[in-house]
C-alpha positions in Angstrom: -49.3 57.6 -0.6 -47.2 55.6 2.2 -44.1 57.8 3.1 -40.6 56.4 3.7 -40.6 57.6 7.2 -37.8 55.1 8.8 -34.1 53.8 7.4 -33.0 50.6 8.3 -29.2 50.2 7.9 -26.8 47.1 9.1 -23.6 46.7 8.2 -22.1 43.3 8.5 -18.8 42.0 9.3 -18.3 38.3 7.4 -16.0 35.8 6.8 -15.0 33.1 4.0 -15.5 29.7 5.4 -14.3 28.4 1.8 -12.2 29.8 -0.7 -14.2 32.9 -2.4 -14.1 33.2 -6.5 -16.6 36.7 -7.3 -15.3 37.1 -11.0 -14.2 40.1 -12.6 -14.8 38.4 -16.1 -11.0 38.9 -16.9 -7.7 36.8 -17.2 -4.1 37.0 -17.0 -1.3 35.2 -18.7 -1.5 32.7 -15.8 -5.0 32.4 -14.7 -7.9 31.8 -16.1 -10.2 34.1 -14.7 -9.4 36.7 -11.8 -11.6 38.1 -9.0 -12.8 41.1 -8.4 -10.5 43.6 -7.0 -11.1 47.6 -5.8 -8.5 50.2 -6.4 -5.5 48.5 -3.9 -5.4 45.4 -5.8 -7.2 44.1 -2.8 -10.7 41.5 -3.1 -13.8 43.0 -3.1 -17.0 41.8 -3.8 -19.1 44.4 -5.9 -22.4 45.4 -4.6 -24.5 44.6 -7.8 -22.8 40.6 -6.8 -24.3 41.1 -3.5 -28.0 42.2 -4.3 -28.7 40.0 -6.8 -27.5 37.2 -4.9 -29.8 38.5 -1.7 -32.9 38.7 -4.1 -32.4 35.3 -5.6 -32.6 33.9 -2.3 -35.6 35.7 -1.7 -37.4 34.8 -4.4 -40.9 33.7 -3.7 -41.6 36.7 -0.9 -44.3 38.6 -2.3 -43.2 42.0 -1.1 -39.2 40.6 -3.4 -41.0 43.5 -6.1 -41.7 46.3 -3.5 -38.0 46.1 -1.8 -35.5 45.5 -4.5 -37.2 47.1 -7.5 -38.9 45.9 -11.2 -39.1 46.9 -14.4 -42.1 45.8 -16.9 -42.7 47.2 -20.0 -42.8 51.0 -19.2 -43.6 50.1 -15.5 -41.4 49.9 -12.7 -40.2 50.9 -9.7 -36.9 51.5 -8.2 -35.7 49.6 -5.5 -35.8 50.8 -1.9 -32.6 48.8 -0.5 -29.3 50.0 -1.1 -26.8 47.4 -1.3 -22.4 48.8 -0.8 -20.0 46.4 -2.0 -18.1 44.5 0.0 -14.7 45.9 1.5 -11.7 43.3 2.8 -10.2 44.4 6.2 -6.8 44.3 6.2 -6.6 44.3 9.4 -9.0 43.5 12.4 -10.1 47.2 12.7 -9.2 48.8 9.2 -11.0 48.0 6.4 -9.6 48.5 2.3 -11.6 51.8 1.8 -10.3 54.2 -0.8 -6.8 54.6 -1.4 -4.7 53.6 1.0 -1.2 54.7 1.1 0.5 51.9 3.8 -0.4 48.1 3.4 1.5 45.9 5.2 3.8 44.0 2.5 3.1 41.0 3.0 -0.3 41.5 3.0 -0.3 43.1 -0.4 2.0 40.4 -1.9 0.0 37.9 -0.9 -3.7 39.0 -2.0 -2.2 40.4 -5.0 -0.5 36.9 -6.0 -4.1 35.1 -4.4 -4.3 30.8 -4.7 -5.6 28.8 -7.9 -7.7 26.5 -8.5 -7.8 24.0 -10.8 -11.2 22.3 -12.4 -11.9 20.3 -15.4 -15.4 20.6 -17.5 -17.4 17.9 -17.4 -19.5 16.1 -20.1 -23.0 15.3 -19.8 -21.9 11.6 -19.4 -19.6 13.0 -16.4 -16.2 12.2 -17.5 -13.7 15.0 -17.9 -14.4 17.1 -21.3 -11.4 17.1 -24.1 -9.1 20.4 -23.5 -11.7 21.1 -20.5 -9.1 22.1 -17.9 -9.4 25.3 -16.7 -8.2 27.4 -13.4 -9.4 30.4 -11.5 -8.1 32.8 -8.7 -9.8 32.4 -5.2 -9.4 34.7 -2.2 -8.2 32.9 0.6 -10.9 31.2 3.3 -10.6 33.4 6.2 -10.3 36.6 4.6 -12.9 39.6 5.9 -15.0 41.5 4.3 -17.8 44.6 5.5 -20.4 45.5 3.7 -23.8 47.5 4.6 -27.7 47.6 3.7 -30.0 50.3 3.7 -33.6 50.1 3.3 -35.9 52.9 3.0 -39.5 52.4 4.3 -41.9 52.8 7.1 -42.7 51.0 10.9 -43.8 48.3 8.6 -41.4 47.1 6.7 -39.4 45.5 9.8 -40.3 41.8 9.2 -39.7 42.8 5.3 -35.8 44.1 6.9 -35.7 41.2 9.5 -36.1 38.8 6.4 -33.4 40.3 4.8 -31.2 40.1 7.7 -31.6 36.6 8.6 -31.1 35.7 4.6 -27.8 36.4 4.9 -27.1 34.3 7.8 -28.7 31.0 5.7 -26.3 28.6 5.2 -27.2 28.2 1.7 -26.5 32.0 1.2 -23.0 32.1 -0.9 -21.6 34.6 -3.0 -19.8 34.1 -6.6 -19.0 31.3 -8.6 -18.5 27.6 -7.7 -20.7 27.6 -4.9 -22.1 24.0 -5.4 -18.5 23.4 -5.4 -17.5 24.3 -1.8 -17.2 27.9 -2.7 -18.7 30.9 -0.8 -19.7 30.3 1.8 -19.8 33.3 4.6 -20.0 33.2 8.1 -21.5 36.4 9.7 -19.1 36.9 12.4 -21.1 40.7 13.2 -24.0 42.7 12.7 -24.5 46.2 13.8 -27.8 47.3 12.8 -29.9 50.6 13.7 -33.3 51.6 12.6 -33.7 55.5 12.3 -37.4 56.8 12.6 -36.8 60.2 10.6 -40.4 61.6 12.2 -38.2 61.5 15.9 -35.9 64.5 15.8 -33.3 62.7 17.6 -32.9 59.8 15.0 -33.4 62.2 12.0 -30.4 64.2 13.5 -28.2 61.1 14.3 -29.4 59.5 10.7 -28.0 62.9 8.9 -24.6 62.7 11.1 -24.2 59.0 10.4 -20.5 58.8 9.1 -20.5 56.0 6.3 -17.3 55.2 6.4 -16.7 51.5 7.4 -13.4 53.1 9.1 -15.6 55.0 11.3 -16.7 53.8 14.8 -20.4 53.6 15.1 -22.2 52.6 18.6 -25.0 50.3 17.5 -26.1 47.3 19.2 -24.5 44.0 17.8 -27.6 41.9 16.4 -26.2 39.0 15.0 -29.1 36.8 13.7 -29.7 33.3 14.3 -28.9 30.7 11.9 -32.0 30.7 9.5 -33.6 27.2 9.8 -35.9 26.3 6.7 -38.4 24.0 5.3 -37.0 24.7 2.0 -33.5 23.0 2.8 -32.5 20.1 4.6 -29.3 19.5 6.4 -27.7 15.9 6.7 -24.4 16.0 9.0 -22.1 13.6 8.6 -19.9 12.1 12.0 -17.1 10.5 10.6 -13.6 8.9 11.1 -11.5 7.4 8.8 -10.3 3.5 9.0 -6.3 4.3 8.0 -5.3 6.6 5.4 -6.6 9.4 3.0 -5.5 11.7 0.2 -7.1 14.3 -1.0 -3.7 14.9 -3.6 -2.9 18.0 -4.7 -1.3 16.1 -8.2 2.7 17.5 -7.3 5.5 16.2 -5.2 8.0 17.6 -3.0 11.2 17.1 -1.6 10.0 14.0 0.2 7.5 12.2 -2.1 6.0 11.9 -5.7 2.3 12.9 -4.5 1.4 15.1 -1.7 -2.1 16.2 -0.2 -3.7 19.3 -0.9 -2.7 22.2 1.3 -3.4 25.7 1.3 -2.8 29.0 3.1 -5.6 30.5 5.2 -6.1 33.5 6.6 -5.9 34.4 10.6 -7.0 37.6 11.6 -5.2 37.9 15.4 -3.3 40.7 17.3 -4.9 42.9 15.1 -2.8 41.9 12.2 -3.6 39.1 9.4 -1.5 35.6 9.4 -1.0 32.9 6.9 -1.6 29.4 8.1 -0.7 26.1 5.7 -3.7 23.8 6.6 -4.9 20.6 4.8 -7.6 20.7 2.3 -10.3 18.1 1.6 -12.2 19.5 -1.7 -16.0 20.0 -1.3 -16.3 18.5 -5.8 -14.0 15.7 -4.7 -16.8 14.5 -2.1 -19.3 16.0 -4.7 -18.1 13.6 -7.5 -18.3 10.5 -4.8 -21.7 11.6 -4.0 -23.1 11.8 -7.1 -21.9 8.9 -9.0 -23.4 6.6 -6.0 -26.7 8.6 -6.2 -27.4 8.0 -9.7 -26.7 3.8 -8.8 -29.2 4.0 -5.9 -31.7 5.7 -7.9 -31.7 3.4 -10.8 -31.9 0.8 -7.9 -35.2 2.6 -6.5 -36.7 3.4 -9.4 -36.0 -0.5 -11.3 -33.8 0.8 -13.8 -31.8 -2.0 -15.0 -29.4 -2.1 -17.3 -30.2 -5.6 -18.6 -33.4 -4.0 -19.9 -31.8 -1.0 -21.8 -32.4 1.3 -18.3 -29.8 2.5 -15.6 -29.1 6.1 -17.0 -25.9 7.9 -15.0 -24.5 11.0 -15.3 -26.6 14.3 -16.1 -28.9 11.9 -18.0 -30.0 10.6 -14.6 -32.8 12.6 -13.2 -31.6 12.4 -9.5 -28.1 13.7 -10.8 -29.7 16.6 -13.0 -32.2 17.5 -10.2 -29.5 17.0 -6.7 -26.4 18.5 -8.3 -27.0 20.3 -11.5 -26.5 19.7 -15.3 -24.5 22.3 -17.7 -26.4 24.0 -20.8 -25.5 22.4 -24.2 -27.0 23.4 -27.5 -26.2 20.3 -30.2 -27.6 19.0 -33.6 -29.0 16.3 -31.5 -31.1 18.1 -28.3 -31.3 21.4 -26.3 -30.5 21.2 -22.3 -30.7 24.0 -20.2 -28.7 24.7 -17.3 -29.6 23.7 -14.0 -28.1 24.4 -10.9 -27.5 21.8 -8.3 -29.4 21.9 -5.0 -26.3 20.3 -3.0 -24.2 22.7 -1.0 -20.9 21.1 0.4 -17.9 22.9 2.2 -14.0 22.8 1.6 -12.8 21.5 5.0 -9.5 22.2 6.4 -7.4 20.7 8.9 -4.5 22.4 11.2 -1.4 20.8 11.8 -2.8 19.5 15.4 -5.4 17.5 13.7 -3.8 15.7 10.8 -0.5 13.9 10.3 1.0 14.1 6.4 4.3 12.6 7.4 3.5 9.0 6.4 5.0 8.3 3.2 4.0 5.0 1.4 6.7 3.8 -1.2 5.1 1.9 -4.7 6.6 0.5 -7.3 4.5 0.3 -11.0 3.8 -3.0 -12.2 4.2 -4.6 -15.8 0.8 -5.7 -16.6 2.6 -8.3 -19.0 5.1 -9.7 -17.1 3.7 -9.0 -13.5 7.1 -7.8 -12.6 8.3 -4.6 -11.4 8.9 -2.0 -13.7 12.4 0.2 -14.6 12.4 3.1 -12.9 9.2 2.9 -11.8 9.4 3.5 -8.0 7.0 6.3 -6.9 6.3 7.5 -3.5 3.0 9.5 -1.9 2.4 11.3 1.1 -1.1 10.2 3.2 -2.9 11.9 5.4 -4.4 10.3 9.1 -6.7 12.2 11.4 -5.1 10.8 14.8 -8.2 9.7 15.8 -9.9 13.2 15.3 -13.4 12.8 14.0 -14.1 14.8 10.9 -17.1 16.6 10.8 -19.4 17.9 7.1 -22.3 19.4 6.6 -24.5 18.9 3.5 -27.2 21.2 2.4 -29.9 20.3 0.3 -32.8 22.6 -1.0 -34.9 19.5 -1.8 -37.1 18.2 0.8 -39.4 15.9 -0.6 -39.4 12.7 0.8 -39.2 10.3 -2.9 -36.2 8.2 -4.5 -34.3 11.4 -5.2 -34.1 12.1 -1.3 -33.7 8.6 -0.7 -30.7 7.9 -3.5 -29.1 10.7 -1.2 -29.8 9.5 1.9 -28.4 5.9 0.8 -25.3 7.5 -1.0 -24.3 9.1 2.5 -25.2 6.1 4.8 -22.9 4.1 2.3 -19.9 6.6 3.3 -20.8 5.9 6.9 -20.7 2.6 6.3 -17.2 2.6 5.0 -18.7 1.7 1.6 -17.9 4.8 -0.4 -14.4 5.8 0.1 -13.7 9.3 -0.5 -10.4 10.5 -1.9 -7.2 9.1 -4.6 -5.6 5.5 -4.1 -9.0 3.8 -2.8 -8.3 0.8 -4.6 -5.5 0.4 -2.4 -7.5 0.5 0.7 -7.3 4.7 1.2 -10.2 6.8 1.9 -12.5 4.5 3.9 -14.4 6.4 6.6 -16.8 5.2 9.1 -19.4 7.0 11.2 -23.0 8.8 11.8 -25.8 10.0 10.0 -27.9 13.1 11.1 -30.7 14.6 9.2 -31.9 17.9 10.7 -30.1 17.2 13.7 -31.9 13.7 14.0 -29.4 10.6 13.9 -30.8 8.4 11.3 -27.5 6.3 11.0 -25.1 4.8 13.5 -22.4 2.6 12.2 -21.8 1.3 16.1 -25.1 0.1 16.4 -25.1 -1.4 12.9 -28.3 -0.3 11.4 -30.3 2.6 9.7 -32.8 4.1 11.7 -34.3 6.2 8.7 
């Protein structure tokens, strides 16, 4: 019998690149589903979120059984990592832990009143589904949260714990809901970790005084991983600027124009206190649904489907779609489709104030389709958004790496937005959204608008 002779324990400090959604399953009067919270109204991420998340991405490690646990018929075993939940700090030293009697009011008013988000449902022939809309909490990108791991085993078990460890640093490791949708994403900003060998009498003693509490100051080396680089994901980063104006609208006015872009708060954790920024917001599903509607056109192209000869499928009926971004379950008199996630992971992006200028306001007028005239009362106005020249820098992970026409309808969908052939964004038909720009795939350029040709 192998004894558990050694605890491994890490306790990481992380932060929301995005916008975080982890469910709590209910809903209020105003919202459509809330996140999870912990007993001071604050967010929290619930350790059972966290550990199946962690094994999921594990899944195809044959020791996944031996560390988290199975159960089989009447055979089993329990699992030997211990997963906490996640805590916020609500500040840069103090984490939400228990009941706290003194939260800074501001603070409390605004992660107890947190942002929504507004989606639609989509059909399987990708147009919005009737009395589809729907809206959910999120917890503000920036916001902090510590959380720890424990794993009981022996000397042996360290590649099984430096597995786990550098998981949580993969870039396609994101927690909750909406995470093909620019959701969830966590940035490991620390990692204290410490390996106890309980057969050393100095370890066992300091292993039986560890204080738990995420309040308490513990004196362990800071062993941040390395990003986790993969054959089971590829990474395309796209260089881009745009040609004029973008909107990314947020579909409401106000006091200057009819239609402004999308901006939200984020959180700044500095002089040990937590600040609200308003910063520009480019939706990771509004790039999504660019992407994807292109993709399916270039595969049909690579593949000869025509739709002169009854072919050129699009929406979730195109395999590229279904495989590269996901398809939703339906159940109908007419066939069964299961749910499939998407292998796509995009980012929400934000810009500060210093980067992008929303002053520009563009005045319209609606025309009469009959008369060509201008219509009564039909002057409109909308805010636009220009970088200054900044370039504008995305990632896209893709957890597909075979090299056929679904790869290539990607690759060709992107190239098109470097080419200033895809515009991203409202009002495109009236020149908006038009970016130009580079191509890298796993840090290889592959595309180079300058130089005018693909090198893929």
């Amino acid at each position: 019998m192998i004894m558990n002779t050694h605890r491994y324990i890490a306790r990481f400090i992380v932060e929301a690149e995005t916008p975080l959604f982890v469910g709590s399953g209910e809903s209020s009067l105003l919202k459509d589903a809330l996140v999870q919270t912990d007993s001071n109204g604050l967010p929290m991420i619930l350790g059972t979120s966290l550990a199946g998340v962690l094994r999921h991405s594990l899944l195809g490690n044959t020791w996944i059984e031996q560390v988290f646990g199975y159960a089989e018929g009447d055979k089993g075993c329990g699992s030997l990592l211990k997963v906490s939940s996640a805590y916020m700090m609500i500040s840069e030293t103090e984490v939400s832990e228990g009941i706290i009697e003194k939260i800074d009011d501001k603070v409390l008013n605004k992660f107890t009143n947190l942002l929504s988000r507004q989606h639609v449902r989509i059909t399987e022939k990708g147009v919005a589904a009737d009395k589809g809309l729907f809206d959910n909490e999120v917890v503000y990108k920036g916001t902090r949260f510590v959380f720890e791991l424990e794993l009981k085993g022996n000397s042996e078990d360290k590649t099984y714990w430096n597995s786990i460890l550098e998981q949580v640093n993969n870039p396609t490791f994101r927690i909750g809901s909406g995470t093909r949708n620019g959701y969830g994403s966590l940035k490991v900003i620390a990692v204290y970790s410490q390996v106890f060998d309980l057969q050393n009498e100095k370890d066992f003693e300091s292993y039986i005084n560890f204080n738990p509490s995420f309040n308490a100051d513990i004196n362990w080396n800071d062993a941040k991983p390395s990003e986790l680089t993969s054959d089971k994901f590829t990474k395309y980063s796209l260089k881009l600027k745009p040609d004029s104006f973008f909107i990314f609208s947020e579909g409401f006015g106000d006091d200057e124009a009819d239609n402004r872009p999308l901006d939200e708060e984020i959180v700044v954790y500095k002089n040990g206190e937590i600040d609200f920024e308003h910063q520009t917001v480019i939706p990771a599903s509004s790039i999504k649904g660019a992407i994807s509607h292109r993709v399916a056109f270039h595969y049909n192209r690579l593949t000869q489907q025509f739709a002169d000869f009854g072919g050129g499928k699009t929406g979730f009926d195109n395999e590229a779609v279904a495989t590269l971004f996901g398809k939703a379950g339906q159940d109908n008199k007419e066939k069964v489709v299961d749910a499939q996630a998407g292998l796509v992971f995009i980012n929400d992006f934000y810009f500060s104030d210093e980067q992008v200028n929303n002053k520009k306001i563009l005045n319209h007028v609606a025309i009469d389709r009959f008369t060509g005239g201008a219509m009564d009362g039909a002057l409109f106005s909308e805010k636009v958004s220009n970088l200054l020249g900044n370039e504008f820098k995305f990632d896209v992970f893709v957890q597909y790496n075979t090299e056929d026409e679904i790869l290539k309808s990607l690759e060709s969908a992107l190239v098109d937005i470097c080419k200033g052939l895809l515009p991203l964004g409202g009002m495109t038909t009236k020149g908006h959204g038009m970016f130009t720009g580079k191509l890298l795939k796993n840090g290889k350029e592959i595309f180079n608008y300058d130089n005018k040709e693909v090198l893929c």
